[in-house]
ChimeraX commands (.cxc) that place a marker at each C-alpha (Angstrom):
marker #1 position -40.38,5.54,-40.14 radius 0.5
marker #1 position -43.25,5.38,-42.32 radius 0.5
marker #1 position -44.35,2.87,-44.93 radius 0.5
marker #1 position -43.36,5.24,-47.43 radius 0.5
marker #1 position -39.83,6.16,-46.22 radius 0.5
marker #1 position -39.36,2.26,-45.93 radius 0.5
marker #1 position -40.39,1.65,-49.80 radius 0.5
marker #1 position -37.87,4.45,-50.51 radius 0.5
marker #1 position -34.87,2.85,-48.99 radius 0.5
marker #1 position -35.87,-0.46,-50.41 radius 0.5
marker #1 position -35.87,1.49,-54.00 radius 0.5
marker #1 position -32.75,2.80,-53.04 radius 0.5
marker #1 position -31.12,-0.51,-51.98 radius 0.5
marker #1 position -32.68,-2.41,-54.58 radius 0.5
marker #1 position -29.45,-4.19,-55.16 radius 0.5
marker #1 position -30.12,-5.81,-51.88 radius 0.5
marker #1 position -33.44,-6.36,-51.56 radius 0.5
marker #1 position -32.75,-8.51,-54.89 radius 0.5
marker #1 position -29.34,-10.35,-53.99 radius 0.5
marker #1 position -30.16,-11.45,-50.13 radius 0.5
marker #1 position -33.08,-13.61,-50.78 radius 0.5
marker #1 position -31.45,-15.06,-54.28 radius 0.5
marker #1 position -28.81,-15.95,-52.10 radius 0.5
marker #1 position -30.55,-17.47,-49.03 radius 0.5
marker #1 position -32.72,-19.40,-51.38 radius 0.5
marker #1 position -29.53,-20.92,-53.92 radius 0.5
marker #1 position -27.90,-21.94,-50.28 radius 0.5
marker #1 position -30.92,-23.81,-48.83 radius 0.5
marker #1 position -31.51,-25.26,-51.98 radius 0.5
marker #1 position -27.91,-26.41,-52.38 radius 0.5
marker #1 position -28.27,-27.38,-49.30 radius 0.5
marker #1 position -31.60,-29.00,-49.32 radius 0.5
marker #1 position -30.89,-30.89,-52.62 radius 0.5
marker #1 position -27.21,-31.95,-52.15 radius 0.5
marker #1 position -26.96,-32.20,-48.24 radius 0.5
marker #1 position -30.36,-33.42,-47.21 radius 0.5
marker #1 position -30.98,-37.34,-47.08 radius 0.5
marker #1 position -34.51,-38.15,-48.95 radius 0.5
marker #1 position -37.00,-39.73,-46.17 radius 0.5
marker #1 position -39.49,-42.80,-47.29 radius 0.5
marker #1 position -42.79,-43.10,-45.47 radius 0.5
marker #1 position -44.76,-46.46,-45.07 radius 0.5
marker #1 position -48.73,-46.87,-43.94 radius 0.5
marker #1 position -50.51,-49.86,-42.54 radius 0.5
marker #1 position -53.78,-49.70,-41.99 radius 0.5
marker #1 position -55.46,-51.74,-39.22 radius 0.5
marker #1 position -59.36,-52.58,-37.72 radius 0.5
marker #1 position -59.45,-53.01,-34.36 radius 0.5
marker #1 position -61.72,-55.50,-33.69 radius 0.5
marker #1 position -63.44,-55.07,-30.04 radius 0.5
marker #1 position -65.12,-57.96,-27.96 radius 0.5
marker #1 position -68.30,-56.27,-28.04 radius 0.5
marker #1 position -68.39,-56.45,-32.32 radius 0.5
marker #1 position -70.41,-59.47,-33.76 radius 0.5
marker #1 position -68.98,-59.03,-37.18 radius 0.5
marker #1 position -71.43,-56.08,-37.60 radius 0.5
marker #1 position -72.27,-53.05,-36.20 radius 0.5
marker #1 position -76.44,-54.69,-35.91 radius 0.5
marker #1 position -77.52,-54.41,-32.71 radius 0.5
marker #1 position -75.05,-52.03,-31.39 radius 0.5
marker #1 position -75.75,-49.71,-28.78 radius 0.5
marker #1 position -74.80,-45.70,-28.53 radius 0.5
marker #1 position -72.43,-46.58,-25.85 radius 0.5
marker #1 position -71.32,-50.10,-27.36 radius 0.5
marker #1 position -69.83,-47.45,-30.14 radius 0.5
marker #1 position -68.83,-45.22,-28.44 radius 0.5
marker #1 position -66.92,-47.44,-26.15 radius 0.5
marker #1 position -65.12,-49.26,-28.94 radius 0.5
marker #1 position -64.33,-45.90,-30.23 radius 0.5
marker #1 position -62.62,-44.70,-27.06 radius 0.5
marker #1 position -60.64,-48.85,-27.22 radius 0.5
marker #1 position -59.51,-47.67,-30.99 radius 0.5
marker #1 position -58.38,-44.37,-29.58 radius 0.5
marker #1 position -56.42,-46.55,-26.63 radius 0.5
marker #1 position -55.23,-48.60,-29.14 radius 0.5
marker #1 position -53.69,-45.72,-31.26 radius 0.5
marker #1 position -51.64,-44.65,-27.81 radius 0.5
marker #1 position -50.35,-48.06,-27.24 radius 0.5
marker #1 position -49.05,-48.12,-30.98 radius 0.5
marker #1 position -46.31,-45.12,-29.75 radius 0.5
marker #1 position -45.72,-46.89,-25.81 radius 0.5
marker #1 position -42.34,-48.33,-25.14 radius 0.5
marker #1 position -44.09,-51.46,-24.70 radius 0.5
marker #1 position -45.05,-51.78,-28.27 radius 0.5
marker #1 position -41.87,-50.16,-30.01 radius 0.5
marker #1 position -39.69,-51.82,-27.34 radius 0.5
marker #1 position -41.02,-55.25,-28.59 radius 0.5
marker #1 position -41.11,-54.43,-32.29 radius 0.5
marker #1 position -37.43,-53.78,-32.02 radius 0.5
marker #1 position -37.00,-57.17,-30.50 radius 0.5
marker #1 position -38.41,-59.09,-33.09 radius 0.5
marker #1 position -36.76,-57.02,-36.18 radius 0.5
marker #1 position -33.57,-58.17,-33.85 radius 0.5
marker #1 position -32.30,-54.42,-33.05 radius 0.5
marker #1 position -31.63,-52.50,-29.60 radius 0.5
marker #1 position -34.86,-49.59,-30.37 radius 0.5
marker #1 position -36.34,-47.88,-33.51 radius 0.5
marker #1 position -35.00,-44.04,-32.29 radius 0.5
marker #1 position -34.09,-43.74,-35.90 radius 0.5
marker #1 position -37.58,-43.81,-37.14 radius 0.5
marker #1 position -40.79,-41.84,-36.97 radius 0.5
marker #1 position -43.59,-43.98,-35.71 radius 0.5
marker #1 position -47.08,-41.72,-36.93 radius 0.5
marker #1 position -50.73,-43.07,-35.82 radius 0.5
marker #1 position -53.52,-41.57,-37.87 radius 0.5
marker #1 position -57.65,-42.28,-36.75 radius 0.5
marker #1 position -60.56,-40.55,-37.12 radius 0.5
marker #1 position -63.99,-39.89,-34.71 radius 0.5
marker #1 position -66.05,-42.43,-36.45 radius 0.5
marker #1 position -64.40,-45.38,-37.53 radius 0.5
marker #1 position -62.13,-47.43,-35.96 radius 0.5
marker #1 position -59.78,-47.88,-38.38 radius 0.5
marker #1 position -56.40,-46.90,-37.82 radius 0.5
marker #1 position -53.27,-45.69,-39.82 radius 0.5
marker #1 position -49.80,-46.07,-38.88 radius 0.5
marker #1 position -47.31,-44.63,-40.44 radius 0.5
marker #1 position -43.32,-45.08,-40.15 radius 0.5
marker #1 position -41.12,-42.63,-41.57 radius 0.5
marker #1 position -37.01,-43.22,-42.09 radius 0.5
marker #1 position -34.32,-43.18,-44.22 radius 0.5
marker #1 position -34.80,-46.78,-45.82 radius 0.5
marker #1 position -37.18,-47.39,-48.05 radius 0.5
marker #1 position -37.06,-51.22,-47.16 radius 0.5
marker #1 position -37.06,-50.65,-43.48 radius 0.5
marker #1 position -40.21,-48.22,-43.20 radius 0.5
marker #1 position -42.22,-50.99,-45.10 radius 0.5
marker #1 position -40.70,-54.05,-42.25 radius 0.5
marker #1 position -40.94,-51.84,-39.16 radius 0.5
marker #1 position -44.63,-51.07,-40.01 radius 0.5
marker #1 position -45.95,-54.48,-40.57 radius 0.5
marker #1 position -43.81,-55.38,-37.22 radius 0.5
marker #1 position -45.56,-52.70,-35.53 radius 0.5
marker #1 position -48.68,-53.89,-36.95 radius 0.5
marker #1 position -48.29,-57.29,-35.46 radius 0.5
marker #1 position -46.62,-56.63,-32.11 radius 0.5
marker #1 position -49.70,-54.29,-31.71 radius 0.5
marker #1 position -52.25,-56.74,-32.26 radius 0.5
marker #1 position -50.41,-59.41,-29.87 radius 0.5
marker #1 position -49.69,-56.48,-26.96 radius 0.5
marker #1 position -53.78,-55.05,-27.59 radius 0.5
marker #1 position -55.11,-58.59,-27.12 radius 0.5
marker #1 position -52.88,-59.31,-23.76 radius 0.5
marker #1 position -53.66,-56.20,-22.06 radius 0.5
marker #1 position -56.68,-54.24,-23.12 radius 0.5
marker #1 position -60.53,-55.50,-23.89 radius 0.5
marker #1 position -59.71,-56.20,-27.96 radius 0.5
marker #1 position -59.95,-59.14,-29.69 radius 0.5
marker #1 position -57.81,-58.42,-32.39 radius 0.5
marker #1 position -56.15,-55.76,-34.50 radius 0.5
marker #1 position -56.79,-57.13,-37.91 radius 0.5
marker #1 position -54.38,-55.37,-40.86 radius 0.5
marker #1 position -56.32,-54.12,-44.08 radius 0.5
marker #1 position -53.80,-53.29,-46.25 radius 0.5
marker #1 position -50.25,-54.28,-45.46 radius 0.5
marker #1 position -47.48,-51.68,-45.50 radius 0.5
marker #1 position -45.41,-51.77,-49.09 radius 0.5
marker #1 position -41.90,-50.84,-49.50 radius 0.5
marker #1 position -42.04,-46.69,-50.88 radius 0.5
marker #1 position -40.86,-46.08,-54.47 radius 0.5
marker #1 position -40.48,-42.71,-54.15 radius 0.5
marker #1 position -38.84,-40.16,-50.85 radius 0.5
marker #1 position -41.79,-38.52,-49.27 radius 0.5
marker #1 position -39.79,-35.87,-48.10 radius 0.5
marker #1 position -37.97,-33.39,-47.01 radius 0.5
marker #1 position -39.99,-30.81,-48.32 radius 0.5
marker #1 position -37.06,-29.18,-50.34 radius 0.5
marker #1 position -39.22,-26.51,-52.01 radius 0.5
marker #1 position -40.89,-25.56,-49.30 radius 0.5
marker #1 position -37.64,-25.03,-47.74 radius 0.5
marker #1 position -36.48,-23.13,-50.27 radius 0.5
marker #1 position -39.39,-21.00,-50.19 radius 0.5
marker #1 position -39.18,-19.86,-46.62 radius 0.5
marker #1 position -35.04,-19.02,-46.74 radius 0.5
marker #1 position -36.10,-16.80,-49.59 radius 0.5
marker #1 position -39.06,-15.12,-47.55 radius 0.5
marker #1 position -35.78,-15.29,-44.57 radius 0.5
marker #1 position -34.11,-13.29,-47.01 radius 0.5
marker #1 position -36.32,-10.64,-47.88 radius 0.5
marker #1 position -36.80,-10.19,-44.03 radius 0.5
marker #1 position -33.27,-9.81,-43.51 radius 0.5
marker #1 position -32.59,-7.37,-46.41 radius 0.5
marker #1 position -35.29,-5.35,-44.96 radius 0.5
marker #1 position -33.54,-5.30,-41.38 radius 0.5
marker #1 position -30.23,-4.82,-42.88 radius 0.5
marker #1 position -31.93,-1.82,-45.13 radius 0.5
marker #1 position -33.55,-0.27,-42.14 radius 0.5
marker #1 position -30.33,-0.73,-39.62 radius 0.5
marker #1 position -27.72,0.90,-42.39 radius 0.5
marker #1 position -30.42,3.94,-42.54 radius 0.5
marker #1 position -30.42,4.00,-38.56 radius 0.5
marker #1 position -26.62,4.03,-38.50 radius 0.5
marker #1 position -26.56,7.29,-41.57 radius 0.5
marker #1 position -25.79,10.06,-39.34 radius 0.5
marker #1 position -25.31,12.32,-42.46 radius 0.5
marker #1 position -27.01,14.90,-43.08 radius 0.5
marker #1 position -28.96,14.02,-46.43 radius 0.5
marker #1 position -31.31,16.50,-47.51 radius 0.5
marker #1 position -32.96,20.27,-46.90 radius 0.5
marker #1 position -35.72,18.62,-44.70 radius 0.5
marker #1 position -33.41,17.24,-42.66 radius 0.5
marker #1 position -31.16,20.39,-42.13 radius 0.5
marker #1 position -34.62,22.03,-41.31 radius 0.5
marker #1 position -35.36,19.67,-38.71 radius 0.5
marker #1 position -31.86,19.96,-37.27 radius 0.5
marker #1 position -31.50,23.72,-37.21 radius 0.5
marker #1 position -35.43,24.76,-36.28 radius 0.5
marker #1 position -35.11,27.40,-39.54 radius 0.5
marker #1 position -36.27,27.36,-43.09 radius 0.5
marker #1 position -33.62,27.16,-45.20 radius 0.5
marker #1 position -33.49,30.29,-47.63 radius 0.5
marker #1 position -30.67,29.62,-50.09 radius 0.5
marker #1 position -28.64,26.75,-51.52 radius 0.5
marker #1 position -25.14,26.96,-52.85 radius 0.5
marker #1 position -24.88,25.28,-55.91 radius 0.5
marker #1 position -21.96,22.45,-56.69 radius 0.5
marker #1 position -19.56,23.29,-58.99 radius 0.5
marker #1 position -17.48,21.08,-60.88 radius 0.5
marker #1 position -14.03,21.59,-62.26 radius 0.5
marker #1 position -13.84,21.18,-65.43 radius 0.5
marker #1 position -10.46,21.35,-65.61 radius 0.5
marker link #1:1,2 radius 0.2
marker link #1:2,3 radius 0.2
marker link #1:3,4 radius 0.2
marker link #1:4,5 radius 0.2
marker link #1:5,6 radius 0.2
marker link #1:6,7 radius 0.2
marker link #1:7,8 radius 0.2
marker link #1:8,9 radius 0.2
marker link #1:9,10 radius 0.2
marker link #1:10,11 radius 0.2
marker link #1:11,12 radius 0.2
marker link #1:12,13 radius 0.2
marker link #1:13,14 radius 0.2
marker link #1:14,15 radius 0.2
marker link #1:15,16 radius 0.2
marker link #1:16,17 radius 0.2
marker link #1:17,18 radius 0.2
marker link #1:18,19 radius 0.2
marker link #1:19,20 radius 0.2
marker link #1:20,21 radius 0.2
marker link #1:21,22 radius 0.2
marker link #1:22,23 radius 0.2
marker link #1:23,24 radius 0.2
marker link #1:24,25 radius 0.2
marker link #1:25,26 radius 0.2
marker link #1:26,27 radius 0.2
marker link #1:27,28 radius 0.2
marker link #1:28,29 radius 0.2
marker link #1:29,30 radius 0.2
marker link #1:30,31 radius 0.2
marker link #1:31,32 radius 0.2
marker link #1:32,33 radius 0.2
marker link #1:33,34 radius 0.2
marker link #1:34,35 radius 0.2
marker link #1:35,36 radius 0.2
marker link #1:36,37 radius 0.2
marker link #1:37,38 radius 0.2
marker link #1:38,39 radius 0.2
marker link #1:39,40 radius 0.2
marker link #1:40,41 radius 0.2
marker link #1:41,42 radius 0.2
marker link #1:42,43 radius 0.2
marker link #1:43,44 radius 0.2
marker link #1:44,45 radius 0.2
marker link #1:45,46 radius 0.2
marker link #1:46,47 radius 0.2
marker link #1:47,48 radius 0.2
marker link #1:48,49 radius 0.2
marker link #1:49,50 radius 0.2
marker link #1:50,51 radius 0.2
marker link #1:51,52 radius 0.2
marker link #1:52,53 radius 0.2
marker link #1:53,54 radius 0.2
marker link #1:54,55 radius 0.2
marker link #1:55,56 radius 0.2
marker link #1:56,57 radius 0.2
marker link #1:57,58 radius 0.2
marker link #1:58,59 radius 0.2
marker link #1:59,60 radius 0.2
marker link #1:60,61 radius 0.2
marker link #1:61,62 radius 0.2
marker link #1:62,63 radius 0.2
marker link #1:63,64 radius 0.2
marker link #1:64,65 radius 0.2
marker link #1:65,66 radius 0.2
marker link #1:66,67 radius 0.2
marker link #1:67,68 radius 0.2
marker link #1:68,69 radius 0.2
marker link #1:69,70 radius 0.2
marker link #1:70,71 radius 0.2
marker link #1:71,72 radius 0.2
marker link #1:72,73 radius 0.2
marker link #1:73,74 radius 0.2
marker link #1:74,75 radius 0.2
marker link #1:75,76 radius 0.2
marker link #1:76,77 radius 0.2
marker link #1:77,78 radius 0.2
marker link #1:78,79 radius 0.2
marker link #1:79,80 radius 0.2
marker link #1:80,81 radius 0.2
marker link #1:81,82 radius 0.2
marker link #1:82,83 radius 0.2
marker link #1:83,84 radius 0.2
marker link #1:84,85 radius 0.2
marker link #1:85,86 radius 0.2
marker link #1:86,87 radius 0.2
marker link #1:87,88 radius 0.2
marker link #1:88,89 radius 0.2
marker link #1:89,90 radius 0.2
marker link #1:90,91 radius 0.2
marker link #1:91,92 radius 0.2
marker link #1:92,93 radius 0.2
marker link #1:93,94 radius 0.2
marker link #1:94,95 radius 0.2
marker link #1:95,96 radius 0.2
marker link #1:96,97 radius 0.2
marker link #1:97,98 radius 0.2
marker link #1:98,99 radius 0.2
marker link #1:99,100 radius 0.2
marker link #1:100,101 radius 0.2
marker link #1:101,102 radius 0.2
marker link #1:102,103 radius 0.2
marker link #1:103,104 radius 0.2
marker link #1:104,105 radius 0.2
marker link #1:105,106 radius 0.2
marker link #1:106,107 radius 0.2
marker link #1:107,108 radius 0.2
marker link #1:108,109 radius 0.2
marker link #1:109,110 radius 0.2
marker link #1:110,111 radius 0.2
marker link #1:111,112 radius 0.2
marker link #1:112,113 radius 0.2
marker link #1:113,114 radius 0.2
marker link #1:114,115 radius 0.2
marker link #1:115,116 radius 0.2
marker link #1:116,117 radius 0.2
marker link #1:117,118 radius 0.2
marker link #1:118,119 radius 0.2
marker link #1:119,120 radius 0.2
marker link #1:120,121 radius 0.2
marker link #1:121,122 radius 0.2
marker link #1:122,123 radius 0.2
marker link #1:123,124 radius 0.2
marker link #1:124,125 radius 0.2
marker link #1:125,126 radius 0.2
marker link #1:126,127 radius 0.2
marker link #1:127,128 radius 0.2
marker link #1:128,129 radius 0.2
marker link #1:129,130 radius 0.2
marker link #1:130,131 radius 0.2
marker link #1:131,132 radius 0.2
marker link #1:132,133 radius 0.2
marker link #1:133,134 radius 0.2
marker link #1:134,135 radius 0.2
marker link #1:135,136 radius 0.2
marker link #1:136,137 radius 0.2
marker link #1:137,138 radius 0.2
marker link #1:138,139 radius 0.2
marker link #1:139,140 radius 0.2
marker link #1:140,141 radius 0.2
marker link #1:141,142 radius 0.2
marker link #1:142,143 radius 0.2
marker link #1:143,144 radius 0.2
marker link #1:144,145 radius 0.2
marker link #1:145,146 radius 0.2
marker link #1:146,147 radius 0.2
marker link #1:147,148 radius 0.2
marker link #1:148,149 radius 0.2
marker link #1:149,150 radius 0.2
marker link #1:150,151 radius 0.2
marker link #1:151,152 radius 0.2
marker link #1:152,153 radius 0.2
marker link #1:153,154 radius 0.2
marker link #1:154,155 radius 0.2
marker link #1:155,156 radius 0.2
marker link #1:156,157 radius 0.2
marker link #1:157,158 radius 0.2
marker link #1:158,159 radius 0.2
marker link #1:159,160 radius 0.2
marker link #1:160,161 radius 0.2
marker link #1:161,162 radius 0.2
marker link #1:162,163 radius 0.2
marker link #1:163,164 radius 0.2
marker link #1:164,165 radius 0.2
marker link #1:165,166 radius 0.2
marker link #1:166,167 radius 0.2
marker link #1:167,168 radius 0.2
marker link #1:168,169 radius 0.2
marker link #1:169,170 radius 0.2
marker link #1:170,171 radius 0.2
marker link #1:171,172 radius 0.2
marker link #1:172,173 radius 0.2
marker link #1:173,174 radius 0.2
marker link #1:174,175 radius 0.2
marker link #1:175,176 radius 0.2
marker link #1:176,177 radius 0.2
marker link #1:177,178 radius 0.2
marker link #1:178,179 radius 0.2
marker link #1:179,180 radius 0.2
marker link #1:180,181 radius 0.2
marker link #1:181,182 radius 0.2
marker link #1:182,183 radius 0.2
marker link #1:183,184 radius 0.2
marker link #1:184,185 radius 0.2
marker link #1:185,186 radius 0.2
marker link #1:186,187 radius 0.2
marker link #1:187,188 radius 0.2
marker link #1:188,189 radius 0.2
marker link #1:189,190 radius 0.2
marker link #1:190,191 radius 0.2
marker link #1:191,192 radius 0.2
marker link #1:192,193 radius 0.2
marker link #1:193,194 radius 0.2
marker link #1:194,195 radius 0.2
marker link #1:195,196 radius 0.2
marker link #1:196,197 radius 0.2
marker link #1:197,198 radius 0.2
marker link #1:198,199 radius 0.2
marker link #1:199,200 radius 0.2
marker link #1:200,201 radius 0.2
marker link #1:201,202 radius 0.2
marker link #1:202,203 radius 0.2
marker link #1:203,204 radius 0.2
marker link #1:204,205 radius 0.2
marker link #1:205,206 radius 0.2
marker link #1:206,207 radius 0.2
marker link #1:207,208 radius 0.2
marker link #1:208,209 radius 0.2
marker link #1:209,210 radius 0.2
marker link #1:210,211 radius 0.2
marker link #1:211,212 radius 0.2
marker link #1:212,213 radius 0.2
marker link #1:213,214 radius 0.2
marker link #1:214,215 radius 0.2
marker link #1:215,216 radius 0.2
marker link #1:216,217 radius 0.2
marker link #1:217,218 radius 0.2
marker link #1:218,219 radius 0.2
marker link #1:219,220 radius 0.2
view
């Protein structure tokens, strides 16, 4: 099947290739909207403070950075270890934080790090980060070569759901839909096994067809 015989038989279905992705996108969106609890999203940001830093970066070697850099990266691992969300849990006084999605953000050259909790409390995303926060900084110091994991900006609770993405959602059922009135389109024309014009009887028969019998209609 060609491009063009496929833009026929979506001209020809056009009913379809219209109703299938209205519909897939008013159901997602229904459900999306009406079904779908919002999620809130809470960031601390923290400076890990290595043994090696004098309060500035003067007199620093190469590998003085770079080995503080590789500590930040540690510390952004042991943010997400059991050890750190076991303990967090502990002191917010529940059994584990499954419920919640623990995010650590940090770049090459800095070692400042973002965490970031995501859940369906707007009040609890803020707590469990600043918990996290602190249970990091006590766990970093006890274990690893840091003197402290100092918080810049504490987390605050969300005033507005950062998510789901219900639009982009949306979007993609209705793209779902165009791809499935396309299948559909192509399987009923794969399933035809009519006979349903001259070229075809041409095909069929090897011969040129050399008259045509014209329909007549009663007019009774």
């Amino acid at each position: 099947m060609t491009l063009l015989d496929l833009l026929k038989l979506m001209r020809k279905n056009l009913h379809l290739m219209v109703a299938l992705p209205i519909v897939f996108a008013l159901v997602m969106a229904s459900y999306a909207w009406f079904l779908m609890p919002n999620s809130y999203t809470a960031s601390v940001s923290m400076y890990v403070l290595t043994t090696t830093t004098e309060g500035t970066s003067e007199g620093l070697t190469n590998s003085d950075l770079a080995a503080s850099q590789m500590l930040t990266n540690d510390v952004a691992r042991l943010i997400k270890s059991n050890r750190v969300l076991g303990d967090a849990a502990a002191q917010l006084s529940t059994s584990n934080l499954a419920g919640y999605q623990v995010d650590v953000a940090s770049q090459t050259n800095t070692r400042v790090l973002t965490l970031s909790v995501t859940g369906s409390s707007a009040q609890s995303v803020a707590i469990i980060a600043n918990e996290l926060a602190r249970t990091t900084d006590r766990v970093a110091k006890e274990i690893m070569d840091v003197r402290s994991v100092n918080v810049i900006d504490e987390a605050l609770e969300p005033k507005s759901p950062s998510g789901p993405p219900r639009l982009m959602y949306t979007m993609v059922a209705f793209f779902v839909g165009i791809a499935a009135a396309i299948a559909l389109v192509i399987l009923k024309d794969l399933l035809n096994t009519r006979v349903r014009d001259i070229s075809e009887i041409e095909e069929l028969l090897g011969a040129p067809v050399i008259g045509q019998m014209p329909v007549m209609k009663d007019r009774g």
